[in-house]
N, C-alpha and C positions, 0 to 999 in steps of 0.2 A: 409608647408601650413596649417595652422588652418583650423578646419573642421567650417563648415557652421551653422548660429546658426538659431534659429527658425526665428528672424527679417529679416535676408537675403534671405529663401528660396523662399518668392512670388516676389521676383527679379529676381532669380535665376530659380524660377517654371515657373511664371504668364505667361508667354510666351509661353510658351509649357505644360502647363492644358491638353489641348483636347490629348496633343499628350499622355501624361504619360495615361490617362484612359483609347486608344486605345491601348497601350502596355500590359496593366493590360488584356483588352479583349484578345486580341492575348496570351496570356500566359497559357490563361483559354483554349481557344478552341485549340491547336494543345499540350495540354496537353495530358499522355497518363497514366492510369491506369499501377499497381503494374504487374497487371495480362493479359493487353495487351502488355507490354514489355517482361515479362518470355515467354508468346506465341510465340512473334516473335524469340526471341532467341534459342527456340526449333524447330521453323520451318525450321530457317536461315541453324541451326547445321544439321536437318535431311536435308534440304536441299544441304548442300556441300557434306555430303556421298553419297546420288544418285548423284552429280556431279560426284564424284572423281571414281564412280564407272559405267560411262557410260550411268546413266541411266538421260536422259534428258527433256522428258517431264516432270518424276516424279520432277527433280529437279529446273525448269522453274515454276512446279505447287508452289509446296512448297517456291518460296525464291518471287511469287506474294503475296502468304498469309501473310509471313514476311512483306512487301512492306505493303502492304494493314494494319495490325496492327502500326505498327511504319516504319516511312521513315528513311531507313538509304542507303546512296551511294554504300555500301558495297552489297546491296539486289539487287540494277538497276544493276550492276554491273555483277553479278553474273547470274541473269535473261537474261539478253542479251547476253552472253556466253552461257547460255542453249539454248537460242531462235535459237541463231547463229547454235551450232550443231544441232539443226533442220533443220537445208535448210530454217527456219525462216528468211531472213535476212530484209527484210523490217521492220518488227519488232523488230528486232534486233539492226535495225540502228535507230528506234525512240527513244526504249530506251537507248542505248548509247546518242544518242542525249541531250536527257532528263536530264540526270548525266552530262555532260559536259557544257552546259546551266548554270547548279545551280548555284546559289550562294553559298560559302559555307560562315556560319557563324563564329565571331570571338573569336577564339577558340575551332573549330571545330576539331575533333580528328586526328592526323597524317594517318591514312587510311582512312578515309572519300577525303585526300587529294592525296594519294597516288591510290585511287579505282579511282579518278576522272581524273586523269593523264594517266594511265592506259587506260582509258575508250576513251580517246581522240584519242592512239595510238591507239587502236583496230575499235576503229571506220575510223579510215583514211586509214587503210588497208584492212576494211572490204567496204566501198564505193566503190570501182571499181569492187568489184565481182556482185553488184546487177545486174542483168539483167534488161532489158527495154522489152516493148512489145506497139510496135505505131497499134492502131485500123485503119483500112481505109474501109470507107462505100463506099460500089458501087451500082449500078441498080436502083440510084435515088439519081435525086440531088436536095439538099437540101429539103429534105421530111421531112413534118411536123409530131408531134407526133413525134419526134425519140427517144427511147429509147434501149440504149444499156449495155448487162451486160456480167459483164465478173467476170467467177466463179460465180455463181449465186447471185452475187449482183450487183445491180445497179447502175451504173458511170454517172457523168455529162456529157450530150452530149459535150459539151464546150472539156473536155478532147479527143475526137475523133482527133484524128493526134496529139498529143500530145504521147511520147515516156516515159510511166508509168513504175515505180518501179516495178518491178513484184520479187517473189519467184522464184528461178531454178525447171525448173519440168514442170509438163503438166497443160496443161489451157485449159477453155470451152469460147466462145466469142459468142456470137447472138443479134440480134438487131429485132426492131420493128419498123415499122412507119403505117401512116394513110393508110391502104391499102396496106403494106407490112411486110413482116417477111422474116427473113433468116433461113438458116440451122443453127444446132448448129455446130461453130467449133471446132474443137482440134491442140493445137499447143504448142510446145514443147521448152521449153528454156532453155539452158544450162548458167551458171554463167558467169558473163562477154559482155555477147548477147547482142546486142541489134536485136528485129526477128518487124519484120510490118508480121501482118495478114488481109486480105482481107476479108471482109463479106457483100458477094452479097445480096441484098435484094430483092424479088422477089413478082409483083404483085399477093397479092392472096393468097399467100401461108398461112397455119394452123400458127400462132402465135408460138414461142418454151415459154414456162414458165418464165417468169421472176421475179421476186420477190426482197424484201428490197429495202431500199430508196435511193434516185438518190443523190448520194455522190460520190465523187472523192476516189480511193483506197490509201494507203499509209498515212490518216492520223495522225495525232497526236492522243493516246488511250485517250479516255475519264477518264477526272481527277475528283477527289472529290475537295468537299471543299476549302480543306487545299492544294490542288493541286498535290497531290497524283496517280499516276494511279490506275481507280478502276478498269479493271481487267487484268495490266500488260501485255497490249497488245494481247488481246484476250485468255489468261492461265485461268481458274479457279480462283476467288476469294472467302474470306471470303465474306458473305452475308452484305451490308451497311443497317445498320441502318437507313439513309436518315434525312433529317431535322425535323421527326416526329416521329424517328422508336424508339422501347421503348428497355433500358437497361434491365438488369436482373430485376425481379420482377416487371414487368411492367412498371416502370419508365421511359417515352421518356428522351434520351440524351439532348434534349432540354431544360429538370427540370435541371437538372447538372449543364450545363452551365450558364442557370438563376441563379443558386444559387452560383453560382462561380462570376458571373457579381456584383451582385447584393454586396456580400462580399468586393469586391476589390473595388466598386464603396464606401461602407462605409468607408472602412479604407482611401481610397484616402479623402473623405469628411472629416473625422478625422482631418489626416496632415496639408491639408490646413486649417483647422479650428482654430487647434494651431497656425499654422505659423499667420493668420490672428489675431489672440490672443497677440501674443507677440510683433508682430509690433506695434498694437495699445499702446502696454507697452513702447515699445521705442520711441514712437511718443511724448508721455504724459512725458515723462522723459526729452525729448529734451525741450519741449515747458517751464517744469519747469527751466532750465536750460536757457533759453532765457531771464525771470525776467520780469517785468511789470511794463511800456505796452512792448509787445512785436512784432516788427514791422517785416513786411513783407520780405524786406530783409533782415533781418538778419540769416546769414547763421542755424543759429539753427531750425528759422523758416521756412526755406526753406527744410534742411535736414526733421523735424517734416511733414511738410507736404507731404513728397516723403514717408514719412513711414503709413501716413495717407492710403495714395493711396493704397502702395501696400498691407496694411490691407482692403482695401476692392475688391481688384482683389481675394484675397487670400478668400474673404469672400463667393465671386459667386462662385471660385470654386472648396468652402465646399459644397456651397448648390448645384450644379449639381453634386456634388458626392453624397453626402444624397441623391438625385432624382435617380439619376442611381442605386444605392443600392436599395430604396425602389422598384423603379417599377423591377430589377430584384430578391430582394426576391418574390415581389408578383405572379411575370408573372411562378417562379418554383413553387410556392406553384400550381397556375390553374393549369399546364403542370401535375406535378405532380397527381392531381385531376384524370386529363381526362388520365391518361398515363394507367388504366384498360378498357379503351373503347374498346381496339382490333384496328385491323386496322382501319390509318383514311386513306380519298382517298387524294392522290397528291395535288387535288387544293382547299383540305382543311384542310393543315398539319401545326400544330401548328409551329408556330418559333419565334427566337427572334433576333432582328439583332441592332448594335451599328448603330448611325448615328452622324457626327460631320458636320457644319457649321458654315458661321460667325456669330460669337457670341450664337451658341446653341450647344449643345453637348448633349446628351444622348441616349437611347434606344427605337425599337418601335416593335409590335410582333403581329401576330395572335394568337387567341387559339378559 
Protein backbone atom coordinates (compact mmCIF):
# COMPACT_ATOMS: atom_id res chain seq x y z
CA UNK A 1 0.00 0.00 0.00
CA UNK A 2 1.55 3.39 -0.96
CA UNK A 3 1.61 5.90 1.79
CA UNK A 4 -0.75 8.90 1.51
CA UNK A 5 0.40 11.88 -0.18
CA UNK A 6 -0.14 15.50 0.87
CA UNK A 7 -3.56 15.77 -1.96
CA UNK A 8 -5.09 12.69 -0.28
CA UNK A 9 -4.82 13.67 3.44
CA UNK A 10 -8.08 16.43 3.60
CA UNK A 11 -10.06 13.18 2.30
CA UNK A 12 -8.59 10.97 4.39
CA UNK A 13 -8.57 14.03 7.43
CA UNK A 14 -11.55 16.35 6.60
CA UNK A 15 -13.77 14.15 8.16
CA UNK A 16 -12.32 13.62 11.44
CA UNK A 17 -10.51 17.45 11.98
CA UNK A 18 -12.27 18.05 15.29
CA UNK A 19 -11.55 14.43 16.22
CA UNK A 20 -7.45 14.52 15.40
CA UNK A 21 -7.34 18.00 17.65
CA UNK A 22 -9.28 16.41 20.67
CA UNK A 23 -6.66 13.52 20.40
CA UNK A 24 -3.80 16.00 20.33
CA UNK A 25 -5.80 17.57 23.68
CA UNK A 26 -6.04 14.24 25.37
CA UNK A 27 -2.38 13.42 24.75
CA UNK A 28 -1.39 16.79 26.34
CA UNK A 29 -3.48 16.37 29.55
CA UNK A 30 -3.10 12.67 30.86
CA UNK A 31 0.55 13.33 29.86
CA UNK A 32 2.91 12.56 32.85
CA UNK A 33 6.15 14.40 33.68
CA UNK A 34 9.96 12.48 33.73
CA UNK A 35 9.73 13.00 37.51
CA UNK A 36 6.09 12.02 38.07
CA UNK A 37 6.56 8.63 36.65
CA UNK A 38 10.16 7.78 38.63
CA UNK A 39 7.80 8.96 41.84
CA UNK A 40 5.42 6.59 41.08
CA UNK A 41 7.81 3.89 40.41
CA UNK A 42 9.51 4.35 43.85
CA UNK A 43 6.26 4.53 45.67
CA UNK A 44 4.77 1.29 43.68
CA UNK A 45 8.49 -0.47 44.69
CA UNK A 46 8.43 0.77 48.46
CA UNK A 47 4.96 0.03 48.18
CA UNK A 48 5.06 -4.07 47.56
CA UNK A 49 7.94 -4.29 50.38
CA UNK A 50 5.35 -3.25 53.16
CA UNK A 51 3.19 -5.52 51.18
CA UNK A 52 5.24 -8.56 51.18
CA UNK A 53 6.17 -7.61 54.64
CA UNK A 54 2.68 -7.36 56.39
CA UNK A 55 2.57 -4.18 56.79
CA UNK A 56 -0.80 -2.89 55.07
CA UNK A 57 -1.91 0.37 55.67
CA UNK A 58 1.67 1.51 54.98
CA UNK A 59 1.38 -0.36 51.77
CA UNK A 60 -2.42 0.84 50.69
CA UNK A 61 -0.80 4.35 51.61
CA UNK A 62 2.03 4.13 49.37
CA UNK A 63 0.67 2.18 46.05
CA UNK A 64 -2.61 5.37 46.36
CA UNK A 65 0.32 7.85 45.97
CA UNK A 66 1.69 5.71 43.04
CA UNK A 67 -2.11 5.74 41.69
CA UNK A 68 -2.62 9.39 42.28
CA UNK A 69 1.09 10.16 40.16
CA UNK A 70 0.44 7.96 37.16
CA UNK A 71 -2.41 5.38 36.72
CA UNK A 72 -1.37 1.97 36.18
CA UNK A 73 -3.73 -1.35 36.88
CA UNK A 74 -0.79 -2.94 38.63
CA UNK A 75 -1.35 0.12 41.65
CA UNK A 76 -5.73 -0.54 41.85
CA UNK A 77 -4.50 -3.85 41.99
CA UNK A 78 -2.18 -4.01 44.58
CA UNK A 79 -4.33 -1.15 46.72
CA UNK A 80 -7.25 -3.28 47.02
CA UNK A 81 -5.30 -6.35 48.21
CA UNK A 82 -4.01 -3.96 50.92
CA UNK A 83 -7.42 -2.41 51.42
CA UNK A 84 -8.65 -6.04 51.60
CA UNK A 85 -6.25 -7.16 54.44
CA UNK A 86 -7.62 -4.26 56.24
CA UNK A 87 -11.13 -5.60 56.92
CA UNK A 88 -11.41 -2.69 54.33
CA UNK A 89 -13.67 -4.56 52.00
CA UNK A 90 -16.16 -2.13 50.83
CA UNK A 91 -13.34 -0.37 49.65
CA UNK A 92 -11.59 -2.87 48.53
CA UNK A 93 -14.41 -3.97 46.22
CA UNK A 94 -14.80 -0.45 44.61
CA UNK A 95 -11.35 -0.62 43.72
CA UNK A 96 -11.28 -3.98 42.35
CA UNK A 97 -14.40 -2.82 40.65
CA UNK A 98 -12.57 0.19 39.16
CA UNK A 99 -9.66 -2.13 37.56
CA UNK A 100 -12.09 -4.50 36.15
CA UNK A 101 -14.51 -1.77 34.47
CA UNK A 102 -11.29 -0.18 32.46
CA UNK A 103 -10.76 -0.30 29.35
CA UNK A 104 -7.52 -1.35 28.66
CA UNK A 105 -5.80 0.29 25.74
CA UNK A 106 -4.38 -1.03 22.47
CA UNK A 107 -1.25 -2.34 23.23
CA UNK A 108 -1.40 -2.12 26.82
CA UNK A 109 1.38 -4.08 28.62
CA UNK A 110 0.79 -7.90 29.38
CA UNK A 111 0.26 -7.08 33.26
CA UNK A 112 -1.72 -4.35 33.05
CA UNK A 113 -3.85 -7.35 31.53
CA UNK A 114 -2.93 -9.98 33.57
CA UNK A 115 -3.46 -7.40 37.17
CA UNK A 116 -6.91 -6.94 35.50
CA UNK A 117 -7.84 -10.65 35.35
CA UNK A 118 -6.49 -11.22 38.52
CA UNK A 119 -8.67 -8.38 39.85
CA UNK A 120 -11.79 -9.96 38.48
CA UNK A 121 -11.09 -13.29 40.27
CA UNK A 122 -10.44 -11.61 43.60
CA UNK A 123 -13.22 -9.47 43.43
CA UNK A 124 -15.76 -12.49 42.82
CA UNK A 125 -14.42 -14.11 45.89
CA UNK A 126 -14.11 -11.26 47.82
CA UNK A 127 -18.15 -10.18 47.13
CA UNK A 128 -19.73 -12.77 49.42
CA UNK A 129 -17.67 -11.91 52.45
CA UNK A 130 -19.10 -8.14 52.56
CA UNK A 131 -21.32 -7.93 55.26
CA UNK A 132 -24.84 -6.02 55.17
CA UNK A 133 -26.27 -4.08 57.92
CA UNK A 134 -30.44 -3.12 57.09
CA UNK A 135 -31.18 0.26 59.41
CA UNK A 136 -34.97 -0.04 60.81
CA UNK A 137 -36.46 3.11 62.41
CA UNK A 138 -39.09 2.75 65.07
CA UNK A 139 -41.01 5.04 67.74
CA UNK A 140 -42.37 7.15 64.74
CA UNK A 141 -43.73 6.74 61.67
CA UNK A 142 -42.68 8.28 58.88
CA UNK A 143 -41.21 11.39 61.05
CA UNK A 144 -40.17 14.33 59.31
CA UNK A 145 -36.65 15.70 59.41
CA UNK A 146 -35.20 12.25 59.44
CA UNK A 147 -31.79 12.06 59.68
CA UNK A 148 -29.79 8.99 60.17
CA UNK A 149 -25.93 8.30 60.44
CA UNK A 150 -24.14 5.55 60.71
CA UNK A 151 -20.39 5.64 61.76
CA UNK A 152 -20.59 9.16 62.07
CA UNK A 153 -21.47 9.99 58.67
CA UNK A 154 -24.48 10.84 57.23
CA UNK A 155 -26.76 8.37 54.96
CA UNK A 156 -29.69 9.11 52.75
CA UNK A 157 -32.96 8.41 54.51
CA UNK A 158 -34.06 6.76 51.16
CA UNK A 159 -31.39 3.90 52.27
CA UNK A 160 -33.25 3.18 55.76
CA UNK A 161 -34.45 -0.63 55.04
CA UNK A 162 -32.23 -1.05 52.37
CA UNK A 163 -29.38 -3.98 53.34
CA UNK A 164 -25.86 -1.55 53.11
CA UNK A 165 -22.27 -2.77 52.40
CA UNK A 166 -20.91 -2.47 55.60
CA UNK A 167 -16.89 -3.38 56.74
CA UNK A 168 -16.81 -6.67 59.28
CA UNK A 169 -16.33 -5.14 62.87
CA UNK A 170 -18.33 -2.81 65.13
CA UNK A 171 -20.57 0.05 64.05
CA UNK A 172 -22.35 3.20 65.70
CA UNK A 173 -26.18 3.85 64.17
CA UNK A 174 -28.54 6.89 65.57
CA UNK A 175 -31.04 8.88 64.04
CA UNK A 176 -32.89 12.33 64.42
CA UNK A 177 -36.28 13.58 63.42
CA UNK A 178 -38.51 16.71 64.06
CA UNK A 179 -39.02 16.21 67.81
CA UNK A 180 -36.97 13.07 68.03
CA UNK A 181 -33.48 11.41 68.64
CA UNK A 182 -32.37 8.10 69.37
CA UNK A 183 -29.58 6.44 71.51
CA UNK A 184 -26.62 5.83 69.85
CA UNK A 185 -26.26 2.22 68.90
CA UNK A 186 -23.64 -0.38 68.72
CA UNK A 187 -23.72 -3.40 66.51
CA UNK A 188 -21.38 -5.81 65.53
CA UNK A 189 -20.93 -7.64 62.09
CA UNK A 190 -19.05 -10.48 61.36
CA UNK A 191 -18.07 -11.14 57.44
CA UNK A 192 -20.61 -12.83 55.38
CA UNK A 193 -23.67 -11.25 57.76
CA UNK A 194 -26.09 -9.95 56.88
CA UNK A 195 -27.34 -8.16 60.95
CA UNK A 196 -30.94 -5.40 60.82
CA UNK A 197 -30.51 -2.96 63.68
CA UNK A 198 -33.39 -1.34 65.38
CA UNK A 199 -33.21 2.49 66.27
CA UNK A 200 -36.00 3.46 68.52
CA UNK A 201 -36.60 7.11 68.30
CA UNK A 202 -37.87 8.64 71.17
CA UNK A 203 -39.92 12.00 71.74
CA UNK A 204 -37.76 14.38 73.38
CA UNK A 205 -34.92 12.99 73.71
CA UNK A 206 -31.14 15.24 73.68
CA UNK A 207 -30.08 14.94 69.75
CA UNK A 208 -26.74 12.28 69.59
CA UNK A 209 -24.10 14.40 67.03
CA UNK A 210 -24.25 13.84 63.72
CA UNK A 211 -22.27 15.21 61.24
CA UNK A 212 -20.96 15.04 57.13
CA UNK A 213 -23.26 15.20 54.39
CA UNK A 214 -26.44 12.88 53.73
CA UNK A 215 -24.80 10.41 51.20
CA UNK A 216 -25.41 6.84 50.72
CA UNK A 217 -22.10 4.67 52.22
CA UNK A 218 -20.26 2.52 49.76
CA UNK A 219 -19.86 4.91 47.08
CA UNK A 220 -17.57 5.04 44.14
CA UNK A 221 -14.05 7.30 45.57
CA UNK A 222 -14.07 10.46 44.21
CA UNK A 223 -11.92 10.69 40.91
CA UNK A 224 -9.91 13.51 39.31
CA UNK A 225 -9.98 14.66 36.05
CA UNK A 226 -8.39 12.14 34.16
CA UNK A 227 -10.62 9.77 36.34
CA UNK A 228 -8.27 8.63 38.50
CA UNK A 229 -9.00 7.94 42.27
CA UNK A 230 -8.04 11.02 44.27
CA UNK A 231 -7.56 9.46 47.40
CA UNK A 232 -7.86 5.65 46.70
CA UNK A 233 -10.68 5.03 48.54
CA UNK A 234 -10.15 7.12 51.52
CA UNK A 235 -5.87 6.11 51.97
CA UNK A 236 -3.69 9.25 52.14
CA UNK A 237 -2.98 10.96 48.88
CA UNK A 238 -0.48 13.15 47.11
CA UNK A 239 -1.94 16.82 47.53
CA UNK A 240 -3.89 17.73 43.67
CA UNK A 241 -2.96 20.60 42.24
CA UNK A 242 -6.66 21.26 41.18
CA UNK A 243 -7.67 23.15 37.88
CA UNK A 244 -5.59 26.21 39.17
CA UNK A 245 -3.07 24.71 41.51
CA UNK A 246 0.56 25.99 40.47
CA UNK A 247 3.51 23.59 39.50
CA UNK A 248 6.95 24.00 40.88
CA UNK A 249 8.01 27.56 40.70
CA UNK A 250 4.82 28.89 40.70
CA UNK A 251 3.59 28.03 37.49
CA UNK A 252 -0.39 26.65 37.59
CA UNK A 253 -0.52 23.33 35.69
CA UNK A 254 -2.90 24.99 33.68
CA UNK A 255 0.04 27.31 31.79
CA UNK A 256 1.51 23.76 30.74
CA UNK A 257 -1.28 22.57 29.40
CA UNK A 258 -2.09 25.88 27.58
CA UNK A 259 1.12 25.60 26.12
CA UNK A 260 1.03 22.16 25.14
CA UNK A 261 -2.81 22.94 23.42
CA UNK A 262 -1.78 25.81 21.95
CA UNK A 263 1.67 23.70 20.27
CA UNK A 264 -0.20 20.91 18.94
CA UNK A 265 -3.18 23.15 17.89
CA UNK A 266 -0.06 24.92 15.59
CA UNK A 267 1.38 22.02 14.19
CA UNK A 268 -2.10 20.31 13.48
CA UNK A 269 -2.91 24.15 11.57
CA UNK A 270 0.64 23.46 9.79
CA UNK A 271 -0.49 19.79 8.25
CA UNK A 272 -3.60 20.81 7.20
CA UNK A 273 -2.21 23.97 5.67
CA UNK A 274 0.22 21.84 3.44
CA UNK A 275 -2.33 19.22 2.77
CA UNK A 276 -4.68 22.33 1.73
CA UNK A 277 -1.38 23.47 -0.36
CA UNK A 278 -0.92 20.64 -2.44
CA UNK A 279 -4.36 19.77 -3.34
CA UNK A 280 -4.91 23.19 -4.68
CA UNK A 281 -1.46 21.97 -6.81
CA UNK A 282 -3.28 18.85 -8.03
CA UNK A 283 -6.43 20.77 -8.72
CA UNK A 284 -4.63 23.25 -11.13
CA UNK A 285 -2.61 20.36 -12.73
CA UNK A 286 -5.81 18.44 -13.52
CA UNK A 287 -7.74 21.45 -14.79
CA UNK A 288 -4.36 21.99 -17.22
CA UNK A 289 -4.73 18.52 -18.24
CA UNK A 290 -8.51 18.94 -19.22
CA UNK A 291 -7.33 21.65 -22.23
CA UNK A 292 -9.69 24.56 -23.26
CA UNK A 293 -12.51 25.13 -22.90
CA UNK A 294 -12.86 22.78 -20.31
CA UNK A 295 -16.17 21.50 -19.61
CA UNK A 296 -17.88 20.34 -16.62
CA UNK A 297 -18.20 16.88 -17.15
CA UNK A 298 -15.44 15.98 -18.05
CA UNK A 299 -13.92 13.54 -15.63
CA UNK A 300 -10.76 15.80 -15.23
CA UNK A 301 -13.01 18.60 -14.29
CA UNK A 302 -14.84 16.86 -11.98
CA UNK A 303 -11.84 15.01 -10.31
CA UNK A 304 -10.13 19.07 -10.36
CA UNK A 305 -12.90 20.20 -8.61
CA UNK A 306 -13.20 17.39 -5.71
CA UNK A 307 -9.47 18.60 -5.06
CA UNK A 308 -10.69 22.19 -5.17
CA UNK A 309 -13.11 21.16 -2.23
CA UNK A 310 -10.96 19.21 -0.29
CA UNK A 311 -8.30 22.25 -0.37
CA UNK A 312 -10.60 24.16 1.20
CA UNK A 313 -11.89 21.84 4.04
CA UNK A 314 -8.21 21.25 4.63
CA UNK A 315 -7.99 25.24 4.68
CA UNK A 316 -10.60 25.90 7.78
CA UNK A 317 -8.96 23.28 9.41
CA UNK A 318 -5.46 25.00 9.25
CA UNK A 319 -7.09 28.02 10.42
CA UNK A 320 -8.95 26.44 13.63
CA UNK A 321 -5.65 24.93 14.20
CA UNK A 322 -3.86 28.52 13.98
CA UNK A 323 -6.94 29.61 16.38
CA UNK A 324 -6.43 26.78 18.75
CA UNK A 325 -2.52 27.32 18.91
CA UNK A 326 -2.90 30.96 19.19
CA UNK A 327 -5.60 31.32 21.94
CA UNK A 328 -3.72 28.41 23.81
CA UNK A 329 -0.23 30.10 23.57
CA UNK A 330 -1.83 33.20 24.77
CA UNK A 331 -4.23 31.73 27.58
CA UNK A 332 -0.39 30.02 29.09
CA UNK A 333 1.38 33.10 28.73
CA UNK A 334 -1.97 34.88 31.33
CA UNK A 335 -2.01 31.47 33.42
CA UNK A 336 1.48 31.80 33.64
CA UNK A 337 1.47 35.66 34.52
CA UNK A 338 -1.08 35.24 37.50
CA UNK A 339 0.49 31.50 38.37
CA UNK A 340 2.68 33.99 41.53
CA UNK A 341 -0.55 35.25 42.89
CA UNK A 342 -0.78 32.45 45.70
CA UNK A 343 -3.88 30.79 46.14
CA UNK A 344 -6.72 31.57 43.88
CA UNK A 345 -10.35 30.63 45.53
CA UNK A 346 -12.33 27.64 43.58
CA UNK A 347 -14.88 29.82 41.95
CA UNK A 348 -12.23 31.81 40.65
CA UNK A 349 -9.59 29.25 39.33
CA UNK A 350 -8.14 29.85 36.15
CA UNK A 351 -8.76 27.12 33.36
CA UNK A 352 -8.67 26.21 30.05
CA UNK A 353 -10.93 23.65 28.49
CA UNK A 354 -11.40 22.28 24.46
CA UNK A 355 -14.83 22.63 23.07
CA UNK A 356 -15.95 20.93 19.53
CA UNK A 357 -19.36 21.58 17.61
CA UNK A 358 -21.04 21.52 14.49
CA UNK A 359 -18.86 23.10 12.41
CA UNK A 360 -16.66 25.11 15.47
CA UNK A 361 -14.03 23.52 17.15
CA UNK A 362 -11.69 25.27 19.50
CA UNK A 363 -10.77 26.35 23.16
CA UNK A 364 -12.38 28.60 25.88
CA UNK A 365 -10.91 29.43 29.60
CA UNK A 366 -11.10 31.74 32.70
CA UNK A 367 -8.07 33.62 34.00
Amino acid sequence: MSAPTLSSMPRRLGARGALLLASLWSATVFAQTDEERAGARAAATEGLEAFQAGKWAEASELFTRAEALVHAPTHLLFLARALEKQSKLVKARETYQKLVRETLPAGAPAAFHKAQASAAEELAALEPRIPGLRIKITGADKPAGLKVVLDGKAINPNLVGVSLPVDPGEHEVAATANGYASKVIKVSVKESQKETVEVALEAGAPPPAITGPAEPPGEEPATKPDGEPASGGGEPATKDSGAGGAASGGIPVTAYVAFGVGALGLAAGTIFGLSSSGSRSDADAKLAECGDPCLKTDPAARESQKLYDDAGSAQTLSLVGFGVGAVGIGAGVVLMLLGDGGETPAAQQSFVRPYAGPGSLGVYGAF
